[in-house]
C-alpha positions as CSV (number, residue, x, y, z in Angstrom):
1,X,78.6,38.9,76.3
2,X,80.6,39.6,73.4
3,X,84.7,39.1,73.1
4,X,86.5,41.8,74.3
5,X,89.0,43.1,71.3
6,X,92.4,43.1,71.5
7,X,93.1,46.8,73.0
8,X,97.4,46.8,72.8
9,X,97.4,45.2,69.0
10,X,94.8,47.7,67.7
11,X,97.2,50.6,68.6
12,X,100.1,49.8,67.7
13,X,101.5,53.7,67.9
14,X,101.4,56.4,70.5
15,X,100.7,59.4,69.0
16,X,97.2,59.9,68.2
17,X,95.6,60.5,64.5
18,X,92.4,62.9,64.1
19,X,91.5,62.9,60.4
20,X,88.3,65.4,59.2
21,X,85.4,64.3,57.7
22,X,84.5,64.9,54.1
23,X,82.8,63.6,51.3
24,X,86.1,61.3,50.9
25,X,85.4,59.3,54.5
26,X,81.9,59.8,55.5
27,X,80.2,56.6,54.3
28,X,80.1,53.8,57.0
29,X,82.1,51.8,55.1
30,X,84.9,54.4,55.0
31,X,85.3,55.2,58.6
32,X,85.6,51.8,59.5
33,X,88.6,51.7,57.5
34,X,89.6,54.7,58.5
35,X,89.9,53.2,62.2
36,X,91.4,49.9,60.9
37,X,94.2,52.1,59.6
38,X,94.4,54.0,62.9
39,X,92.1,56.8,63.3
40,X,91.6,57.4,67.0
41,X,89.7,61.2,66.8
42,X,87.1,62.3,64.0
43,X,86.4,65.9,63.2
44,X,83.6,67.2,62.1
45,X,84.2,70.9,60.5
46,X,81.1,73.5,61.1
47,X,82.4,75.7,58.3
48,X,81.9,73.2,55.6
49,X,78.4,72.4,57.2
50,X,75.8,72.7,60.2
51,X,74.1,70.3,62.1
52,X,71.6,69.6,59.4
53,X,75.0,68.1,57.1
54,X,77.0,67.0,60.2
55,X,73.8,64.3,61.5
56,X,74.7,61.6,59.1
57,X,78.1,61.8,59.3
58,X,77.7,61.9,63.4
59,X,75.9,58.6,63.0
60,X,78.2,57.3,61.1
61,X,81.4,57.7,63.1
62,X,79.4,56.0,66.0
63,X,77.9,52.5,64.2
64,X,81.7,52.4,62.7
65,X,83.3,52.5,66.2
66,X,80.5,49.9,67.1
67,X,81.0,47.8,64.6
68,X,84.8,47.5,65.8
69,X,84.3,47.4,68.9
70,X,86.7,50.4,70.7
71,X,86.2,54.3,71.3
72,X,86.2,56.7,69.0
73,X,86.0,60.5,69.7
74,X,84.4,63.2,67.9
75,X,85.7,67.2,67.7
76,X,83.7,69.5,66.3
77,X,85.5,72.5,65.1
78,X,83.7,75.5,65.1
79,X,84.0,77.9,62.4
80,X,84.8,80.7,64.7
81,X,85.1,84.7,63.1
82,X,86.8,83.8,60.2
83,X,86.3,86.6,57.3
84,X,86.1,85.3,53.2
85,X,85.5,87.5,50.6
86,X,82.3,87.8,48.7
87,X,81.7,86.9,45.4
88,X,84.2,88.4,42.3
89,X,82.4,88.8,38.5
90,X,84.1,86.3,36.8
91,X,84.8,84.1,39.8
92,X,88.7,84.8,40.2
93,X,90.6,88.1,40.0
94,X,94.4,88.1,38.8
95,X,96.2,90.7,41.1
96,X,99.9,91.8,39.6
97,X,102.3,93.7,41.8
98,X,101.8,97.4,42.3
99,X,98.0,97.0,41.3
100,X,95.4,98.7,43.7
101,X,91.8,96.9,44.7
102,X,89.3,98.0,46.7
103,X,87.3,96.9,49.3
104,X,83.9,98.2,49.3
105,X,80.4,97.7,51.6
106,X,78.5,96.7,49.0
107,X,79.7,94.9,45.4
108,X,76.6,97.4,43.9
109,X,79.0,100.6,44.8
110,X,80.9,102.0,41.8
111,X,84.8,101.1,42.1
112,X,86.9,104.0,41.3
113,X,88.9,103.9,38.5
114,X,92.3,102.8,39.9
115,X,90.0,99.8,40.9
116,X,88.5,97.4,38.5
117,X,86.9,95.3,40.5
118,X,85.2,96.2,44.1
119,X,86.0,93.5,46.4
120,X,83.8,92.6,49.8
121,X,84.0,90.6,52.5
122,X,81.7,88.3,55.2
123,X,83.4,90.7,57.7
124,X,80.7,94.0,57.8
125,X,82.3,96.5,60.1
126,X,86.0,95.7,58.0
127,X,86.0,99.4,56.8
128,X,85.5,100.8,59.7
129,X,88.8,98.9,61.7
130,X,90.9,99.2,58.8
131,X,93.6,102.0,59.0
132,X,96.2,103.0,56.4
133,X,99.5,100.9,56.6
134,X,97.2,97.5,57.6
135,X,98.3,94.4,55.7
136,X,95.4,92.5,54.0
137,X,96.5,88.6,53.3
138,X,94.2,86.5,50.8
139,X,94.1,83.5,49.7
140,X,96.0,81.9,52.6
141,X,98.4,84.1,52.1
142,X,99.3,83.8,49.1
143,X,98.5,87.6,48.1
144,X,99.2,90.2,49.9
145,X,97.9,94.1,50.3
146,X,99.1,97.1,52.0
147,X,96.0,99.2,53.2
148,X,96.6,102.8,51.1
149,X,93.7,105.1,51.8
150,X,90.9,104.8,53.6
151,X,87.2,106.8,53.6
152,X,83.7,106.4,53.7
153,X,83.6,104.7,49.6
154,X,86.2,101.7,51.3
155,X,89.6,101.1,51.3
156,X,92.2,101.1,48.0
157,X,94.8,98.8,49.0
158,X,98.3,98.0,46.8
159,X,99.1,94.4,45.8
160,X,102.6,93.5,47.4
161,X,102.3,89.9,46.6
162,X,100.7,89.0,43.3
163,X,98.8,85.9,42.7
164,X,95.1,84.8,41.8
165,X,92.5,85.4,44.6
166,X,88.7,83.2,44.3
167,X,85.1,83.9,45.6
168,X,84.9,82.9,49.3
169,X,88.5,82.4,50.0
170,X,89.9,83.6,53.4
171,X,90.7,87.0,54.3
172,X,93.8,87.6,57.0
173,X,94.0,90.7,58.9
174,X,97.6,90.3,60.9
175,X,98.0,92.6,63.4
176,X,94.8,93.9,62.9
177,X,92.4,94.5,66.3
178,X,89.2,93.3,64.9
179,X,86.0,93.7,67.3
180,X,84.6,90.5,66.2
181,X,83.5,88.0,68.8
182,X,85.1,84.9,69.3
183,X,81.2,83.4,69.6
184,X,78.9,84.6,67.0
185,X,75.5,83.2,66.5
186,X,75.8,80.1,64.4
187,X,78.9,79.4,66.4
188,X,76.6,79.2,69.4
189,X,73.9,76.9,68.1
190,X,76.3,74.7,66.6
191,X,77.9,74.4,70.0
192,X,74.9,73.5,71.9
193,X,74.2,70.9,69.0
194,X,77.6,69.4,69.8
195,X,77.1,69.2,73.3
196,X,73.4,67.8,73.1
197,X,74.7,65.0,70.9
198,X,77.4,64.0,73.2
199,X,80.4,65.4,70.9
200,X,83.2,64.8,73.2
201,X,85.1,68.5,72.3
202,X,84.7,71.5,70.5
203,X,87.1,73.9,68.7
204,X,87.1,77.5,69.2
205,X,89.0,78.9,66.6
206,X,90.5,82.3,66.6
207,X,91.2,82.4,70.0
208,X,92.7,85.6,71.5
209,X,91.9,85.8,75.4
210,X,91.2,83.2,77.8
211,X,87.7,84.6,78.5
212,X,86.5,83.0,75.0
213,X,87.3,79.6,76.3
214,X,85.7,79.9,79.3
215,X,82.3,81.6,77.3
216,X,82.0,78.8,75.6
217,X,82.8,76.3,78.4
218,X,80.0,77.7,80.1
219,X,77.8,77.5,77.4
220,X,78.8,73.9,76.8
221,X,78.0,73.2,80.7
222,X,74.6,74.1,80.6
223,X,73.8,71.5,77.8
224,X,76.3,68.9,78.3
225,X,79.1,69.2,81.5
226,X,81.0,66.5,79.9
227,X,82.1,68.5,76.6
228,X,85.8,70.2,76.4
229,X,86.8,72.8,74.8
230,X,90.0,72.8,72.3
231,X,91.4,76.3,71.7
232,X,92.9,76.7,68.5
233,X,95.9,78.7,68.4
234,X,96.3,80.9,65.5
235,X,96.3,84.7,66.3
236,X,98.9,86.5,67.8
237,X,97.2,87.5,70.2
238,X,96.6,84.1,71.5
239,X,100.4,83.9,71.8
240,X,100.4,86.7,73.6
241,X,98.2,84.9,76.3
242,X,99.4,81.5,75.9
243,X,99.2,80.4,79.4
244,X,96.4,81.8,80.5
245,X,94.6,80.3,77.1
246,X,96.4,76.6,77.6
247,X,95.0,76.9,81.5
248,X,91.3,77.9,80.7
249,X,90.7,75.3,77.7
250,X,90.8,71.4,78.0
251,X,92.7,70.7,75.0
252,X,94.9,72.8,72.1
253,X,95.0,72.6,68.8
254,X,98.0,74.5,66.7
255,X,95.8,75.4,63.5
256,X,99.3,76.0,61.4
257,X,97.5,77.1,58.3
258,X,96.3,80.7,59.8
259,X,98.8,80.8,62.1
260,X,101.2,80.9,59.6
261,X,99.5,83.9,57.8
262,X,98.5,86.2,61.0
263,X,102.7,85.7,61.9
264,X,105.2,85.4,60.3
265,X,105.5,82.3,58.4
266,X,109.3,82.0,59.6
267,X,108.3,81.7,63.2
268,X,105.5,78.9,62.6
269,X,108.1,75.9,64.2
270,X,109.3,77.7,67.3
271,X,105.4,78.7,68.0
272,X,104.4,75.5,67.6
273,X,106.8,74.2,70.1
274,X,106.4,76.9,72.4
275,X,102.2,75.8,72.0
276,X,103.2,72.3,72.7
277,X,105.9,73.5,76.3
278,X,102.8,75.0,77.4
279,X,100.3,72.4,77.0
280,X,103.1,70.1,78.6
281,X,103.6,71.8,81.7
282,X,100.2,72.3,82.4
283,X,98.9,68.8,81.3
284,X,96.6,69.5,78.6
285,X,96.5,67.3,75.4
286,X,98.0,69.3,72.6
287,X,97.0,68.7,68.4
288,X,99.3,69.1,65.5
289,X,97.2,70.8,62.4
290,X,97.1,71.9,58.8
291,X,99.4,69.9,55.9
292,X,101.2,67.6,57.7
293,X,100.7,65.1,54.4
294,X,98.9,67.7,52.1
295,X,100.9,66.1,49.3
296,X,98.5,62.6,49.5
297,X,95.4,64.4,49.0
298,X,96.6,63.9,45.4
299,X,99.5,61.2,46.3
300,X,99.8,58.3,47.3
301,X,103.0,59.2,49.4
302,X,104.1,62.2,50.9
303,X,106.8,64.7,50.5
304,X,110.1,63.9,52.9
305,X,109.4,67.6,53.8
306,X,105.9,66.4,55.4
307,X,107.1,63.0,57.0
308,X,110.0,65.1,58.6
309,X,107.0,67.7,59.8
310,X,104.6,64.7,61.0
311,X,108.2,63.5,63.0
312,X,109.5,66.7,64.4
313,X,105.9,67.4,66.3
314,X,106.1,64.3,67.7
315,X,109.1,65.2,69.2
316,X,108.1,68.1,69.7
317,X,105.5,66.7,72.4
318,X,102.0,66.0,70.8
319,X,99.5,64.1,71.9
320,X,98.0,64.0,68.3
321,X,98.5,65.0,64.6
322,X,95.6,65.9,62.1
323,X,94.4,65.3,58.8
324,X,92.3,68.1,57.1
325,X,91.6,67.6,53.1
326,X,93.6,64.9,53.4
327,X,91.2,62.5,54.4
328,X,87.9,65.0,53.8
329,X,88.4,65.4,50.0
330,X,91.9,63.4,49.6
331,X,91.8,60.5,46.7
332,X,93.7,58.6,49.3
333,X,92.0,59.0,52.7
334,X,93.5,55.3,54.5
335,X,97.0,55.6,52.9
336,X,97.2,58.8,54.4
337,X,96.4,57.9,58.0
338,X,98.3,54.6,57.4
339,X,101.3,56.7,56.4
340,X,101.1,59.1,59.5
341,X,101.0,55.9,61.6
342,X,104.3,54.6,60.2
343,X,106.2,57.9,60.7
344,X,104.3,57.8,64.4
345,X,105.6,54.4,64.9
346,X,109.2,54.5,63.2
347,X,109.4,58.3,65.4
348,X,108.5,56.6,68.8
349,X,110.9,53.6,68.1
350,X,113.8,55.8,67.1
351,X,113.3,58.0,70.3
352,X,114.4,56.2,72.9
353,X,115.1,57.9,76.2
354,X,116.4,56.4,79.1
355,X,113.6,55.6,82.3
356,X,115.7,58.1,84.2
357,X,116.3,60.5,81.7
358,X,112.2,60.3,81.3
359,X,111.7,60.9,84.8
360,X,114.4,63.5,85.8
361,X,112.6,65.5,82.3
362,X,109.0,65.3,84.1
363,X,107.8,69.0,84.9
364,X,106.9,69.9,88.5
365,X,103.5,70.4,89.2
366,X,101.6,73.2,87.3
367,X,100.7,75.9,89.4
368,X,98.5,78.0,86.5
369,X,94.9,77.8,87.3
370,X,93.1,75.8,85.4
371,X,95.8,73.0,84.9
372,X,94.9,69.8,85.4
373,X,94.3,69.5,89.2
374,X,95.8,66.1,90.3
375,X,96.4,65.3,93.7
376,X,99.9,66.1,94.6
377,X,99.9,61.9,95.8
378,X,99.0,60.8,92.3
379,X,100.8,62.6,90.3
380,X,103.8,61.3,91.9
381,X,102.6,57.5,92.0
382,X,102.2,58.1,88.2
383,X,105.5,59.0,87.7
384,X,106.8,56.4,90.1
385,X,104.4,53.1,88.3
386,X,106.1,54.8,85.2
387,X,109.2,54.3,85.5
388,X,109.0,50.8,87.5
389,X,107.3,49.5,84.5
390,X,110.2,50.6,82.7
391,X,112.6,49.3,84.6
392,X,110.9,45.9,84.7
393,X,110.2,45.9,81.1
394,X,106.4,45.8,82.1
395,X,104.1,45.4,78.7
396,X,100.9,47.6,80.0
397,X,100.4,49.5,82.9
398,X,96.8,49.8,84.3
399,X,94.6,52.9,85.6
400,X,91.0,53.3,86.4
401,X,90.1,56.2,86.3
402,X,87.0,57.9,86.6
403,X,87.4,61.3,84.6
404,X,90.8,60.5,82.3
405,X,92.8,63.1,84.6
406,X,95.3,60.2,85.8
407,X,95.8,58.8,82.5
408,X,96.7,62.3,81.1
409,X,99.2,62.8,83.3
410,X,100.8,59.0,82.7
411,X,100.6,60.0,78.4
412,X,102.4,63.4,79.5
413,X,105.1,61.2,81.5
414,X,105.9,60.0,78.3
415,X,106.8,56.6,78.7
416,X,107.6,54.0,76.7
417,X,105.0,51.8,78.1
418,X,101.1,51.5,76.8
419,X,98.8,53.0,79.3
420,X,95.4,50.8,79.7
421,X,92.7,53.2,80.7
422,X,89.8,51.8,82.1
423,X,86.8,53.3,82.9
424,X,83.0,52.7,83.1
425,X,82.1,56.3,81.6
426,X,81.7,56.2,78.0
427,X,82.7,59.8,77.8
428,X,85.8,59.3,79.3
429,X,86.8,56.2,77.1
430,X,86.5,58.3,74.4
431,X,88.6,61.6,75.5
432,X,91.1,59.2,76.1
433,X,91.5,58.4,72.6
434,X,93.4,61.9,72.6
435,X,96.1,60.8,75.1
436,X,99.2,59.7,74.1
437,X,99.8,56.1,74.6
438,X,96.4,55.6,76.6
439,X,94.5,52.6,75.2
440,X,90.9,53.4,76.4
441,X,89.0,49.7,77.4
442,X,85.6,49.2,78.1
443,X,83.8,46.3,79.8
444,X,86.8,45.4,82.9
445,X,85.5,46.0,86.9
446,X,87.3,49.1,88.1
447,X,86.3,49.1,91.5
448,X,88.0,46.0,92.7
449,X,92.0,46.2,91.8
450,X,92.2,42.2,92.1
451,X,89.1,42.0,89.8
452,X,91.0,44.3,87.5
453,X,94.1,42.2,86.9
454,X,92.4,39.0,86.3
455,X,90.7,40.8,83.9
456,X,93.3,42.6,81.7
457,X,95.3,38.8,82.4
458,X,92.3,36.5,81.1
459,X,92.3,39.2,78.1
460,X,95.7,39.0,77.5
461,X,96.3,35.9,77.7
462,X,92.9,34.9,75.2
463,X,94.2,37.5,72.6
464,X,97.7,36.1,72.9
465,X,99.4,39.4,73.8
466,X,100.1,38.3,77.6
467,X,102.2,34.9,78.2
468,X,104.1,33.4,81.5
469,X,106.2,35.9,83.1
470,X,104.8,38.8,81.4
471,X,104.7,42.0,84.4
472,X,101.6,43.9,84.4
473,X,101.8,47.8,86.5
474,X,98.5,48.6,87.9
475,X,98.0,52.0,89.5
476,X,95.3,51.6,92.3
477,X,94.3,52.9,95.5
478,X,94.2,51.3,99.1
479,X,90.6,52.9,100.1
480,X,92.1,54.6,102.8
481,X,93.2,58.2,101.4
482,X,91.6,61.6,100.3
483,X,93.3,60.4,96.9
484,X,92.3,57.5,94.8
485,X,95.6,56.5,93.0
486,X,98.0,56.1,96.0
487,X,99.5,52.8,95.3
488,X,101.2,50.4,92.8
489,X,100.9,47.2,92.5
490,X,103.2,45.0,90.1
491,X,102.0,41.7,88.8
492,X,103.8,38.8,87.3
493,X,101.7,36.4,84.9
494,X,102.0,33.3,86.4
């Protein structure tokens, strides 16, 4: 039988780190460092490649964890409606203020003269949605239109906001009711990929309505029951059904970098938190994303600006922050997670409530359907094992659970002590790597609560992280209720 690693030590922070893979951190080699430095969640993005490019990179993620010997998860992250321009002669187009372009069905049409060059888009039916006084944002936002006229040739739109717009960047329609679905096609097959090859969640970007999660819930169910869905909130209209959105899906993500261009970009920090409240109350893991260290693609250290983000959405409430290009394409891929676990770490120690102030903070039970259905009996025994092994200066406390639920709702207690979650279900080992201070560990008897503490002791003790007097909390059940976790039991090392 091979030595059980050393769960606590390998996780030295709370807060969760998913970093995207790229041609920066795909080898083997690479994402076995990557997890050394912390890496908890990989994702895999389906815009930058389908399941032809994502197989090796699959394979990889799952001989690294292997080879070290704990969980990781994989998101895949669906590329989801999102509209890019064609092609531009030339490759880039310079737009000054007050200069008009138009967008055209075809690049073949003749642009009219107070437009020299014809734009398109990936989007067909644009022209026909598009109505005078729309706001066109390119580039991720960097330039910005006002729609002028509109008729059958396109649509001549005024630069507001000048700046260089590329082939295939992003197109932003705020405001804008567009009739595309949530689900095309491609974003279908890649789905059914994910969930055939055990991908533990999937993003649906562009989220507006709580019927898109469920679509593709239902989709993943036929194929694979034990894949979640993340919603990605960054349309309006999503905030707009925030609860009902948080309630369908199994996770969140809070894609910042169209967010930020379909509202405005002064409102990005109080959505965020309002994202995170929701997830919060309805016990629902909840993901930080877009620039949080864009600096150290290029850098080897970040910008106070971005260490002060990274901080403020851990207090915030997050369960997990992201990496995009950082770690994708970034010249720096480890220092970067390394450098998010330090601000994780340095955040958690300097935030330092009280047990009571912890417990009296705790949100009553969620009554949104949807949210995370504990039994009314566990969720308080969570609570309670939380703060005794607070109180006691406890160093782990102990579920076994059989879907993760109960060791969601001790991360969302927030408490200052590790969670061990122990399982015998691969899949939920590895959703637990989203959970705030869960440690997921494989290999100990969950059926048998004496079993259980011998276990986590003889492992402590071997890897020197448990010594004489050291109080374990294990949350358990006595056999004899509809609920499974119904009791505590505290246990001194002897």
């Amino acid at each position: 039988m091979p030595k059980p690693h050393s769960p606590i030590e390998s996780r030295p922070s709370r807060t969760k780190i998913v970093a995207t893979i790229g041609p920066a951190s795909s080898s083997q080699t690479q994402l076995v460092a990557l997890l050394g430095a912390g890496v908890d969640v990989f994702r895999l993005n389906m815009a930058h490649g389908g399941p032809a490019e994502q197989e090796a990179p699959l394979a990889a993620i799952r001989a690294a964890a292997q080879s070290v010997g704990r969980p990781a998860a994989v998101l895949t992250d669906l590329a989801g409606p999102k509209i890019r321009l064609g092609e531009i002669p030339g490759g880039q187009l310079v737009c000054n203020a007050d200069d008009r372009v138009q967008f055209v069905h075809s690049s073949s049409l003749v642009p009219r003269p107070s437009s020299p060059f014809p734009l398109t888009t990936t989007y067909e039916p644009l022209l026909d949605e598009l109505v005078v006084g729309d706001r066109i944002m390119l580039a991720d936002g960097t330039v910005s239109l006002t729609v002028e006229e509109v008729d059958t040739d396109g649509a001549i739109c005024r630069v507001v906001q000048s700046g260089v717009v590329r082939s295939r960047q992003g197109v932003n329609l705020p405001g804008v009711k567009l009739s595309a679905k949530a689900l095309d096609e491609t974003d279908r097959r890649n789905a059914v990929w994910a969930a055939k090859n055990d991908i533990d969640f999937v993003g649906l970007s562009f989220v507006r309505k709580a019927d898109e999660v469920r679509e593709l819930k239902a989709l993943l169910a036929e194929h694979n029951p034990e894949t979640q869905v993340i919603a990605k909130i960054e349309k309006p209209e999503a905030l707009e059904h925030l609860d009902e959105i948080v309630a369908a899906a199994d996770g969140v993500m809070v894609a910042r970098g169209d967010l930020g261009v379909e509202i405005d970009i002064a409102r990005v920090a109080m959505a965020q938190k309002e994202i995170i409240a929701a997830c919060n109350r309805q016990r629902k893991p909840v993901i930080v994303a877009t620039q949080m260290l864009d600096s150290m693609t290029h850098s080897r250290t970040p910008t106070r600006a971005e260490v002060a983000d990274v901080s403020n959405a851990i207090l915030d409430g997050a369960d997990a922050c992201m990496l995009s290009g950082e770690t994708a394409i970034g010249e720096y891929p480890c220092e970067a997670v390394k450098m998010m676990h330090r601000i994780a770490m340095e955040t958690e120690r300097l935030h330092a409530f009280t047990a009571e102030d912890v417990f009296q903070n705790v949100s009553p039970l969620p009554k949104e359907e949807g949210a995370i259905a504990l039994n009314p009996i566990t969720e308080s025994t969570v609570a309670a094992a939380g703060r005794i092994a607070e109180e006691l200066g406890a160093k782990v406390v102990v579920v076994a659970t059989a879907s993760g639920a109960t060791a969601l709702s001790m991360a969302k207690n927030r408490r200052r002590v590790f969670t061990l979650g122990v399982s015998d279900s691969p899949a939920t080992l590895r959703r637990m790597c989203l959970y705030w201070g869960v440690i997921p560990l494989a290999g100990a008897p969950i059926d048998d609560s004496a079993a259980l503490l011998r276990y986590i002791v003889d492992l402590g003790r071997a890897e020197k992280l448990l010594t004489t007097g050291d109080r374990i909390v294990l949350i358990a059940g006595t056999g004899l209720s509809v609920t499974r976790h119904n009791m505590i039991v505290v246990h001194e090392v002897g």
